[in-house]
C-alpha positions as CSV (number, residue, x, y, z in Angstrom):
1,X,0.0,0.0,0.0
2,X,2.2,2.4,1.0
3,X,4.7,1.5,-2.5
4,X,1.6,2.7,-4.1
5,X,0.9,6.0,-2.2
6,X,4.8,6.9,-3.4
7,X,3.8,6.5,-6.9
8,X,0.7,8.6,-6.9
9,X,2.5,11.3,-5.1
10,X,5.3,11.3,-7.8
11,X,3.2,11.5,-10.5
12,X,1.6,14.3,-8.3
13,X,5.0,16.2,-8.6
14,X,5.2,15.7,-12.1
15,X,2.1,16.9,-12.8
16,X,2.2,20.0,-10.9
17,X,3.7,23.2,-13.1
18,X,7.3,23.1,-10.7
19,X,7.6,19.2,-12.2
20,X,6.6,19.9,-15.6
21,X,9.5,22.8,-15.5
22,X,12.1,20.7,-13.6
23,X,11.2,18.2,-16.9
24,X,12.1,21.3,-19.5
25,X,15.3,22.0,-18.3
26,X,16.7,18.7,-19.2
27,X,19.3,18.9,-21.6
28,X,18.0,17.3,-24.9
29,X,19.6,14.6,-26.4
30,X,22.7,15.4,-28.9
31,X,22.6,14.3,-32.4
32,X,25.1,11.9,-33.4
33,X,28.2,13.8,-34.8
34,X,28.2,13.0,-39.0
35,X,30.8,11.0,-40.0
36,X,32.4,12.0,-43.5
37,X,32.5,9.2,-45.7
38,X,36.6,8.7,-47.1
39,X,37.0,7.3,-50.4
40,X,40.6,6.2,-50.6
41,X,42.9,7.6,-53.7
42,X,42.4,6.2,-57.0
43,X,46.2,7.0,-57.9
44,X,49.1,7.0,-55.4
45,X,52.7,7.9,-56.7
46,X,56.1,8.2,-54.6
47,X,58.8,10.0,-55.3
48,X,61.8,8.7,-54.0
49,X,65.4,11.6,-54.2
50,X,69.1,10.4,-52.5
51,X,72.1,11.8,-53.4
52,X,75.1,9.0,-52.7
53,X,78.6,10.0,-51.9
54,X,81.5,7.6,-52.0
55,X,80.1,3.9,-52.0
56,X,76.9,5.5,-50.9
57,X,74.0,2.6,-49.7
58,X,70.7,2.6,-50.9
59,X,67.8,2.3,-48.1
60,X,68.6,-0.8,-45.4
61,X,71.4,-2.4,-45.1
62,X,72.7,-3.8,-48.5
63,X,72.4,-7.5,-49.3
64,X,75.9,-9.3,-49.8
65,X,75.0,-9.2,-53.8
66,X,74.8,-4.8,-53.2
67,X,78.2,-4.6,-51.3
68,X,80.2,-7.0,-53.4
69,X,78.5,-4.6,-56.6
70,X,79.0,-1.4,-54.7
71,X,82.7,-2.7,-53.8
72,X,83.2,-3.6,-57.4
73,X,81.3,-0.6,-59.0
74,X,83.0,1.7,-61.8
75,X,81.6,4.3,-59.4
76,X,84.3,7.2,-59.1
77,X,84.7,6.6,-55.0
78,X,84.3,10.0,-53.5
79,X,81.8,11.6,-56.9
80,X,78.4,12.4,-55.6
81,X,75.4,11.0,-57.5
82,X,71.9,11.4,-57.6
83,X,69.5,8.8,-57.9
84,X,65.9,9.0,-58.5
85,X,63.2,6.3,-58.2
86,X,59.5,6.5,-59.2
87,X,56.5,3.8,-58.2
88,X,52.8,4.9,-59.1
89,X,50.0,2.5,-58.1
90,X,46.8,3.2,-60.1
91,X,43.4,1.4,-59.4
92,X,41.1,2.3,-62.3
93,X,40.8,0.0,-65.0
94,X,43.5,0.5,-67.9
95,X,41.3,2.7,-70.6
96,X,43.3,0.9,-73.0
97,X,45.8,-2.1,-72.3
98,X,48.5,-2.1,-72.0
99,X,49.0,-0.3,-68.8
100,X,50.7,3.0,-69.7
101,X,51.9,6.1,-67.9
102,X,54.3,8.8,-68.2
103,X,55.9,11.7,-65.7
104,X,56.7,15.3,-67.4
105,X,58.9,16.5,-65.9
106,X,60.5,20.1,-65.6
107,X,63.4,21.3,-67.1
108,X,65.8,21.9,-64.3
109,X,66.1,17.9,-63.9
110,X,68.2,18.1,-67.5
111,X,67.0,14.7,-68.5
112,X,64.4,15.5,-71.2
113,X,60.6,16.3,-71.0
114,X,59.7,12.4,-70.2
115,X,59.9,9.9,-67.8
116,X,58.3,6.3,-69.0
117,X,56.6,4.8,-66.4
118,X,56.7,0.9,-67.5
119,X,54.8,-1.7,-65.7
120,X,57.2,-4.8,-65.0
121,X,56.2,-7.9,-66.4
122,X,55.0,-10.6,-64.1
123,X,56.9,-13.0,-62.6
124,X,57.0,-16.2,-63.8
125,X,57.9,-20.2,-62.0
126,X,61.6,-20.6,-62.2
127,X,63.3,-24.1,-61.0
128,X,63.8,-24.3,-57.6
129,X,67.4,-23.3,-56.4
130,X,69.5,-26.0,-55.9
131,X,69.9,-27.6,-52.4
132,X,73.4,-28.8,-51.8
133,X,74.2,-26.0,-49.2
134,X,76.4,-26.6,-46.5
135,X,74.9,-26.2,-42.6
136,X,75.9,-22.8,-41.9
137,X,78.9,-22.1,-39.2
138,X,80.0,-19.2,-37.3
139,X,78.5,-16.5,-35.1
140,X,77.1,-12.9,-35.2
141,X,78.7,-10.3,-33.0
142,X,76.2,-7.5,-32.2
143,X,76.9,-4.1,-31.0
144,X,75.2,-0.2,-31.0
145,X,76.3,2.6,-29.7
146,X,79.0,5.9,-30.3
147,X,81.8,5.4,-28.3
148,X,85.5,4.8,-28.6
149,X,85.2,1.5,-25.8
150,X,82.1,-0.6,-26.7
151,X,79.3,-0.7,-23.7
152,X,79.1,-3.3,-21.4
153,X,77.9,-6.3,-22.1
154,X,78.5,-5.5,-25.6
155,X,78.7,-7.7,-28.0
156,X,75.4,-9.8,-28.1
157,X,76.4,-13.1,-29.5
158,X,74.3,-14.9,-31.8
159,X,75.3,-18.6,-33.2
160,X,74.6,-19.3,-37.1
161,X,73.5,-22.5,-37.5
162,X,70.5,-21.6,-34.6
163,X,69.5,-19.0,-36.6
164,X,69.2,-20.9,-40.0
165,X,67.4,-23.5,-38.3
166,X,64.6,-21.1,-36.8
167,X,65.8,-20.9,-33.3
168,X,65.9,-16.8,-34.2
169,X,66.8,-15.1,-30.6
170,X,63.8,-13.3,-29.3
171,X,66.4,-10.0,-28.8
172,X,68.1,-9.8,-32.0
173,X,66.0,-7.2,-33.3
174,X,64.8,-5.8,-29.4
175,X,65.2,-2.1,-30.8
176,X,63.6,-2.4,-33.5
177,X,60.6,-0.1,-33.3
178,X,60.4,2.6,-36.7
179,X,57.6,3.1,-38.3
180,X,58.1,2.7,-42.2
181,X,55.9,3.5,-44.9
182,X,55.6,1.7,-47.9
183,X,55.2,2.7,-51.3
184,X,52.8,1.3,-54.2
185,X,54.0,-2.2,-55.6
186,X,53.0,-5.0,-58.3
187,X,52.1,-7.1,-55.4
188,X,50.1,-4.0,-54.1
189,X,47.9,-2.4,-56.5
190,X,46.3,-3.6,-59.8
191,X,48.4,-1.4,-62.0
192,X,51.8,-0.3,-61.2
193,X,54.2,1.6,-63.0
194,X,58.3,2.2,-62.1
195,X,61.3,4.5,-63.0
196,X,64.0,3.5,-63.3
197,X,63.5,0.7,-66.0
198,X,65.2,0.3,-69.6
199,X,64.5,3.4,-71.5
200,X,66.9,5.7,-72.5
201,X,66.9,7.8,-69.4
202,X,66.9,5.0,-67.1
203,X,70.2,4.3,-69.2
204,X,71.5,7.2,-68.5
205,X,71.3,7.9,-64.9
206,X,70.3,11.3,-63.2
207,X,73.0,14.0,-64.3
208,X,74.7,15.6,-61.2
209,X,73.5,18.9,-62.4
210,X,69.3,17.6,-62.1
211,X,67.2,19.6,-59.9
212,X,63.4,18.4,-58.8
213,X,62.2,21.6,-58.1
214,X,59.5,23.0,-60.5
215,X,56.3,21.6,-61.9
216,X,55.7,17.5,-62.5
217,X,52.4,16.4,-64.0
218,X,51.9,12.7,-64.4
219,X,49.2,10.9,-67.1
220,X,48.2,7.5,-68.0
221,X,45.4,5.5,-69.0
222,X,44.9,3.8,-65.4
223,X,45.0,6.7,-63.2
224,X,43.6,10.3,-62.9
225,X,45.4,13.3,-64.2
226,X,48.2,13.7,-61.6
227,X,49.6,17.6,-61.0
228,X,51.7,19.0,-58.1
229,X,55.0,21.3,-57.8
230,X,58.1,20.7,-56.2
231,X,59.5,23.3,-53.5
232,X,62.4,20.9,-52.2
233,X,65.2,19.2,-54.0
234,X,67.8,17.0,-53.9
235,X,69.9,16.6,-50.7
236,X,73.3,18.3,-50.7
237,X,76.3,16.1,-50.5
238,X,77.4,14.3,-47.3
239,X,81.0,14.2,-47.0
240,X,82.1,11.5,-44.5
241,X,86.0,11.2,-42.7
242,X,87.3,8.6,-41.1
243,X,90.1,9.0,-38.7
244,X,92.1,6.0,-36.8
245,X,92.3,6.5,-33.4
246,X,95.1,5.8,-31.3
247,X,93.3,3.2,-28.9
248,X,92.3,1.4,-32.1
249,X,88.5,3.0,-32.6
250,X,87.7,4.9,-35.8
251,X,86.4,8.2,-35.2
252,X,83.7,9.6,-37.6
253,X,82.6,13.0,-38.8
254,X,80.7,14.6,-41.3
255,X,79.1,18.1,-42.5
256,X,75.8,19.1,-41.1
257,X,73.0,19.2,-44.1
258,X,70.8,22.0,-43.2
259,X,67.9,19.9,-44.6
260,X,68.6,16.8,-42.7
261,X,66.3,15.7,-40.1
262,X,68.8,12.9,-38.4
263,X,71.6,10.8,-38.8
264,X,72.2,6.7,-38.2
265,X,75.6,5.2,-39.0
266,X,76.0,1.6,-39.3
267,X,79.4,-1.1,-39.7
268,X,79.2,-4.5,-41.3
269,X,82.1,-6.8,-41.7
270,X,83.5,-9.9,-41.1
271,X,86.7,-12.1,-40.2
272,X,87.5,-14.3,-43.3
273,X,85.2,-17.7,-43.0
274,X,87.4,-20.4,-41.2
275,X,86.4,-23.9,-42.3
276,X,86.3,-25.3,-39.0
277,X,84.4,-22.2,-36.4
278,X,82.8,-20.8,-39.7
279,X,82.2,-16.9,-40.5
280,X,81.9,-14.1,-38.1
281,X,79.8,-11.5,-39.0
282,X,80.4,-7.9,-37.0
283,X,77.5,-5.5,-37.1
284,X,77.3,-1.9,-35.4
285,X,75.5,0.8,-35.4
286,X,74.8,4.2,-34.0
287,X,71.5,3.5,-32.2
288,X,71.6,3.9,-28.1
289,X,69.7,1.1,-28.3
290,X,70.5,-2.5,-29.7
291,X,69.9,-3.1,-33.2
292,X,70.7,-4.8,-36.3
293,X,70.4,-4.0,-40.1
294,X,67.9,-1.9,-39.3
295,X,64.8,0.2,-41.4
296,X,66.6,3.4,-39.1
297,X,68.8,2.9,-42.4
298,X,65.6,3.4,-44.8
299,X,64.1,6.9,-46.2
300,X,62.0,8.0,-42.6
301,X,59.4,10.5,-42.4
302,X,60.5,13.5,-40.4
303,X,57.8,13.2,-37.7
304,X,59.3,9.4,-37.4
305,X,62.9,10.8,-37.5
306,X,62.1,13.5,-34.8
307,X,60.2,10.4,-32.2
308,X,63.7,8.0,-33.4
309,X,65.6,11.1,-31.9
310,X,64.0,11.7,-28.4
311,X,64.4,7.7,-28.5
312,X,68.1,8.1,-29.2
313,X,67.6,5.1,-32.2
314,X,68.7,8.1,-34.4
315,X,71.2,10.8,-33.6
316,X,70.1,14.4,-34.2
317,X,70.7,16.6,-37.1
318,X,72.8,18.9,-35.3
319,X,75.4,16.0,-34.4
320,X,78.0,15.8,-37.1
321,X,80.3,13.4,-35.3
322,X,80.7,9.5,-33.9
323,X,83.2,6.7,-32.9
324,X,83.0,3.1,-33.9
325,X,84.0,1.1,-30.8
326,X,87.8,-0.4,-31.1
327,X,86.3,-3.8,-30.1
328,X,84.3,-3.6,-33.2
329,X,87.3,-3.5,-35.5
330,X,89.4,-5.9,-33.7
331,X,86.6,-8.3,-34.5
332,X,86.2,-7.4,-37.6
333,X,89.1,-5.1,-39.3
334,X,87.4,-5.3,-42.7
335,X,84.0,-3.9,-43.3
336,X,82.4,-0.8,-44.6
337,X,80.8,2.3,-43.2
338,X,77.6,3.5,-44.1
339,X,76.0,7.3,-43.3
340,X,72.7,8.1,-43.4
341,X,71.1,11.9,-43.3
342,X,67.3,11.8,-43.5
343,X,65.8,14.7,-45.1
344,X,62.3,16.3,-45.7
345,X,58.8,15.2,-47.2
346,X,55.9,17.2,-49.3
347,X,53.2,15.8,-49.9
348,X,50.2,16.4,-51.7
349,X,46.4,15.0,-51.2
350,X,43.9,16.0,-54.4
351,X,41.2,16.8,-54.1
352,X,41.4,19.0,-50.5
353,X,39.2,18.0,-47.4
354,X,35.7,19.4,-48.3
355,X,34.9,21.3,-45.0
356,X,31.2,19.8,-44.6
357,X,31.5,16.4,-43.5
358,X,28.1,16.1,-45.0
359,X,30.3,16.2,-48.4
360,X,32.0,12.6,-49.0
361,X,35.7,13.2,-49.6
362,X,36.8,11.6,-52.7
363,X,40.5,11.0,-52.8
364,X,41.9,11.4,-56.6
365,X,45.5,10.8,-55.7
366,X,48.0,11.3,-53.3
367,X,51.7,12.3,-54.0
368,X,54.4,11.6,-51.3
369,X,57.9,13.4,-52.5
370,X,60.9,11.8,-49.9
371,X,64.9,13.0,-49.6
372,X,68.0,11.3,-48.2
373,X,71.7,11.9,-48.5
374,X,73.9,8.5,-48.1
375,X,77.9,8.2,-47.8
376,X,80.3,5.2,-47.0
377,X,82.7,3.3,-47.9
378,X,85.5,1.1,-46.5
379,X,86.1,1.3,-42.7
380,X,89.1,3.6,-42.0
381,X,89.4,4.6,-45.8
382,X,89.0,8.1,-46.8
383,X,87.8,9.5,-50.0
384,X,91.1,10.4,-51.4
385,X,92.6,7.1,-50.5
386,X,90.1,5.0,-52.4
387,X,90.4,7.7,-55.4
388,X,94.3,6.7,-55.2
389,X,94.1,2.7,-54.7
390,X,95.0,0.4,-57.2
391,X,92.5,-2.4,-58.9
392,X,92.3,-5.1,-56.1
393,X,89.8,-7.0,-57.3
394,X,92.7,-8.7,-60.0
395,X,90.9,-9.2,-62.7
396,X,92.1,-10.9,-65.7
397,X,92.2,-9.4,-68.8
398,X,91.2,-12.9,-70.7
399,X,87.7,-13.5,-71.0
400,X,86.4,-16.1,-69.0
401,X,89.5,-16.6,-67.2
402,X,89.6,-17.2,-63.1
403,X,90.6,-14.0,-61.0
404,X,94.5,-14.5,-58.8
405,X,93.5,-15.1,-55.5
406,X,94.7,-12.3,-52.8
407,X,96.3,-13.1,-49.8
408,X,94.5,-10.1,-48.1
409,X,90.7,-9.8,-49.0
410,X,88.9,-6.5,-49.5
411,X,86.5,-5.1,-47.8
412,X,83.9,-6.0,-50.3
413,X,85.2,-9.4,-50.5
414,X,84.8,-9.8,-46.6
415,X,81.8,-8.3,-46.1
416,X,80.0,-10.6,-48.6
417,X,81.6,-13.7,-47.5
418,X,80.7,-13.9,-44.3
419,X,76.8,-12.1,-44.5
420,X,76.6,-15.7,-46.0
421,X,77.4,-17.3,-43.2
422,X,73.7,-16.3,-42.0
423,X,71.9,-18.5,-44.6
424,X,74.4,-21.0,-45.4
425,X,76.8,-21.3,-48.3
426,X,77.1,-23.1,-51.6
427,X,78.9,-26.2,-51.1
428,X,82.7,-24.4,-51.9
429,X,84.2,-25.0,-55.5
430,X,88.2,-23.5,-56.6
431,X,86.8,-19.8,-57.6
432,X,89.9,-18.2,-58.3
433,X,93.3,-19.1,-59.6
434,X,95.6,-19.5,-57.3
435,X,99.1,-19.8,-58.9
């Protein structure tokens, strides 16, 4: 009864003009915010600008097959040289196969008034590669960090055959945290289109003289109409020295590139390959933190380069100078340097952001435009001395005929040997002549 007598009086309340007003000044109810409908790009095109200095190294660490080239390139050591590489992914259907496209390009680049965009062709079964490979022997050393004494604990030690077998240590790539982007591909869009490829420019390589900056416009008959101006260019040079220490480290130092956004240096060699302990691979790098071949080597947004900084994985742009630990190169007393100065961005987004979100925004194509300066070469070698060395590699002058064999290997020669080691080696056959 009395549960009932509470009720009525409520309703009472309510009903009385003091209810009916407490009632009004409720808030009312929000609408649900509108959410603008995003239709991806159609089109998506990169841009990718490094100028190279010495035996300059193109994004992550090289493969064995890049150093041995790089060590064996006709590549004046110490020239700078610009390279240029261009990948447009395209999503509408070709208007008329085959897949075509084109970039024009302005004339401060000095290569023409074209750039042919060819689509690769696809790959195709090939026989398996052959499986008499030896179990691989020897160990990796691991160590990070500027300093003319390596830290303690230093180096990690990683064992070969483990590793080929799939035992991978849970801590060989513990500072590994950068945040790459990635570029349109064959595997990633329906059409795809790439610079450099086998036309005449492509041939010819970016002249020294080749500036970006200006007006590009890009067409082809799987894409939108692509437009957008350059207001950045190529990186300057970076000039890298070497200097031997007394204690046995190698001190680095370079120029500061007002454009840069950070640097990462980075040694790789090795300690011949002894038939019975195997290779011994030696990697260091700049990082505070432990790494190995590492993306902090690959073309990095600034935003990601400024977050790599206040994590000390990259150093800043200001710093123009490091030491590679003396333990490192009495593991290892061949190997080669590689410098890395990350630059700027533009990008462009077409059509812009319509401001009502009642408007869907349809995305034509988006333009990323990225910079890097590179420089390296043998550890402890200047510029002038590999301008002055001889032809080591002893080639014969006979076609076909076997290189002499060196007592001493190079530093291409090392390196490449022993980054074998980590996958296992061809079952050894006499590759040189040794008389």
């Amino acid at each position: 009864m009395r549960r009932i007598i509470v009720l009525v009086m409520a309703a009472s309340a309510l009903a009385t003009p003091a209810g009916l007003l407490a009632q009004a000044r409720r808030p009312a109810a929000k609408p649900a915010p509108i959410v603008q409908k995003v239709i991806p790009p159609k089109a998506v095109y990169w841009l990718s600008a490094q100028t190279m200095t010495g035996f300059g190294m193109g994004g992550n660490m090289p493969s064995p097959g890049d150093m041995m080239r790089m060590a064996m390139s006709g590549q004046q050591p110490g020239a700078m040289a610009k390279s240029l590489q261009l990948d447009l992914g395209g999503k509408l259907p070709v208007s008329a196969p085959p897949p075509l496209a084109r970039h024009l390009i302005p004339g401060g680049m000095n290569m023409g008034d074209i750039l042919f965009l060819k689509t690769p062709p696809r790959p195709v079964a090939t026989q398996a590669e052959p499986t008499d490979f030896e179990p691989p022997k020897g160990r990796l050393l691991l160590f990070w960090g500027c300093g003319e004494t390596a830290r303690a604990g230093q180096p990690l030690v990683f064992d070969f055959a483990k590793m080929a077998a799939g035992q991978v240590p849970p801590n060989l790539f513990a500072g590994e945290r950068v945040r790459i982007a990635r570029g349109p591909s064959a595997a990633t869009w329906p059409n795809y289109g790439h610079w450099p490829n086998d036309d005449r420019a492509s041939r010819q390589g970016v002249p020294a003289n080749a500036s970006l900056i200006g007006d590009h416009a890009v067409r082809g008959n799987y894409m939108p109409d692509i437009d957008f101006s350059l207001t950045k260019d190529f990186m300057g040079a970076l000039n890298l020295d070497q200097k031997k220490l007394p204690g046995g480290a190698i001190g680095l130092s370079w120029n500061q590139l007002p454009e840069a956004t950070g640097h990462f240096a980075s040694f790789m060699g090795g300690e011949g390959d002894d038939p019975a302990k195997g290779a011994t691979v030696v990697f260091w790098s700049s990082s505070e933190g432990q790494t190995f071949i590492s993306a902090l080597g690959d073309y990095i947004a600034p935003a990601e380069a400024a977050r790599l900084i206040n994590t000390k994985q990259l150093m800043p742009p200001a710093q123009t100078s490091c030491s590679i630990p003396k333990e490192v190169l009495a593991a290892a007393p061949n190997g080669l340097v590689s410098l890395v100065a990350h630059g700027p961005e533009e990008n462009f987004l077409f059509p812009p952001r319509p401001a009502d979100p009642k408007i869907a925004w349809d995305q034509q194509y988006a333009v990323k435009a990225r910079f890097v300066a590179r420089a390296g070469g043998p550890a402890g070698m200047n510029m002038a001395e590999m301008m002055g060395g001889d032809d080591r590699r002893g080639r014969s002058s006979r076609r076909g005929a076997k290189p002499k064999c060196e007592a001493k290997p190079t530093a291409g020669d090392a390196v490449g040997g022993v980054i074998g080691g980590l996958f296992g080696s061809r079952k050894k056959k006499e590759d040189c002549d040794p008389s």
